[in-house]
N, C-alpha and C positions, 0 to 999 in steps of 0.2 A: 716418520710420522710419530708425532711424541704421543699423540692419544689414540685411545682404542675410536671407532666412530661408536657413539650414543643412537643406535638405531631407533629406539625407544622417544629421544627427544625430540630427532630428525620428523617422526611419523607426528605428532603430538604438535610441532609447529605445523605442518603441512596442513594437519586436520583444523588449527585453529585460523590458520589462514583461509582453509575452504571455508568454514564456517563462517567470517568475517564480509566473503566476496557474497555470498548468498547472506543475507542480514542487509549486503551493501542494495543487493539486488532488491531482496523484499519491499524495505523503504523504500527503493524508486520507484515501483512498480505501485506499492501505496498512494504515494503522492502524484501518480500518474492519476489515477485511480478516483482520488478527491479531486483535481484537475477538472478532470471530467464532467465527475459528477456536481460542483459549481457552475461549470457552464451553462451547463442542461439547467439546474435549477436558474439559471437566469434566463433562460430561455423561455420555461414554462411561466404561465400565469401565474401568480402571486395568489392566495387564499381573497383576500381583499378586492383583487382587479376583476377578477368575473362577476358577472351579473347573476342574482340569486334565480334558481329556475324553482318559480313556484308550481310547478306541474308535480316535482317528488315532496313539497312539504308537504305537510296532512294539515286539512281546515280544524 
């Protein structure tokens, strides 16, 4: 074995690789997330498409 092992650098990639898989995760989980929530907004009525209910305006 010509080197000592770098325990130090070995831990340091691992931690930057977890790091990397959770970030990967987060984003997906984000854009799941706006996915969603696009849909739903197309789902719902638009501000414009409903009919004004004049029962809550004040005269």
């Amino acid at each position: 074995m010509p080197f000592k092992p770098n325990y130090n650098q070995q831990r340091s990639e691992r931690n930057r690789a977890k790091e990397q898989k959770k970030q990967e995760k987060l984003q997906k989980r984000e854009e799941e997330t706006a996915r969603r929530k696009a849909t739903q907004e197309g789902d719902a009525p638009q501000d414009g498409d409903a009919p004004p209910n004049d029962a809550t305006e004040p005269s």
